[in-house]
C-alpha positions, 0 to 999 in steps of 0.5 A: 500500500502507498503512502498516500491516496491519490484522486484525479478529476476525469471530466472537463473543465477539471480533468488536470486536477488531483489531489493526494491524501497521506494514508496516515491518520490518527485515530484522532484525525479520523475522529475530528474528520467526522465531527468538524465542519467549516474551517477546522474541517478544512484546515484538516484537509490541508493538512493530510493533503500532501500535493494537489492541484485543484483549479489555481491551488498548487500546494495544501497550504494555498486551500485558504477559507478564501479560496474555497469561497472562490472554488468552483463549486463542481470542484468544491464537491469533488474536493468534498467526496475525494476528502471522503473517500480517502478518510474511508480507505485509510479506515479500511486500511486499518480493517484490513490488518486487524482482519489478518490479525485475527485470522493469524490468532483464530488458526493458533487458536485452533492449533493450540486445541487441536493438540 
């Protein structure tokens, strides 16, 4: 698994757009994803993005409350869900260790028995 999640805007006007999320997350972080809204959300967002280029924005620290006002709103939206869809996989990522690790310990568990 990379580093990071990355989205990529495949329509016109935006079809050069992307933006890259970091796969780590604290559980904090994953916490306040889902509770915060408005500019505490946003500043969130800049801060687990770790490249991007989203109309005239070219770096996280440029997704300003300003420049969200000025967004297109198809990109805003789209910024929204790629947002969401990284905090989902990076949650998924987590699902999918604890899955392994409990298969691991259900087949020593068995083996420990059947002896």
């Amino acid at each position: 698994m990379s580093d990071t999640v990355r989205f990529t805007y495949e329509e016109p006007p935006f079809a050069d757009n992307f933006v890259e999320f970091s796969a780590s997350w604290t559980r904090r972080e994953t916490r306040e994803f889902a509770e915060l809204n408005g500019d505490a959300w946003l500043a969130l967002i800049a801060r687990k993005m770790t490249t991007c280029k989203l109309d005239g924005i070219t770096a996280p620290a440029q997704l300003t409350p300003d420049a969200i006002d000025d967004m297109d709103v198809r990109l805003f939206r789209w910024l929204t869900t790629a947002a969401t869809a990284a905090y989902v996989q990076v949650n998924r990522l987590g699902e999918a260790a604890a899955s392994r690790l409990s298969a691991t310990f259900a087949a020593a568990t068995q083996t420990e028995t059947a002896d």
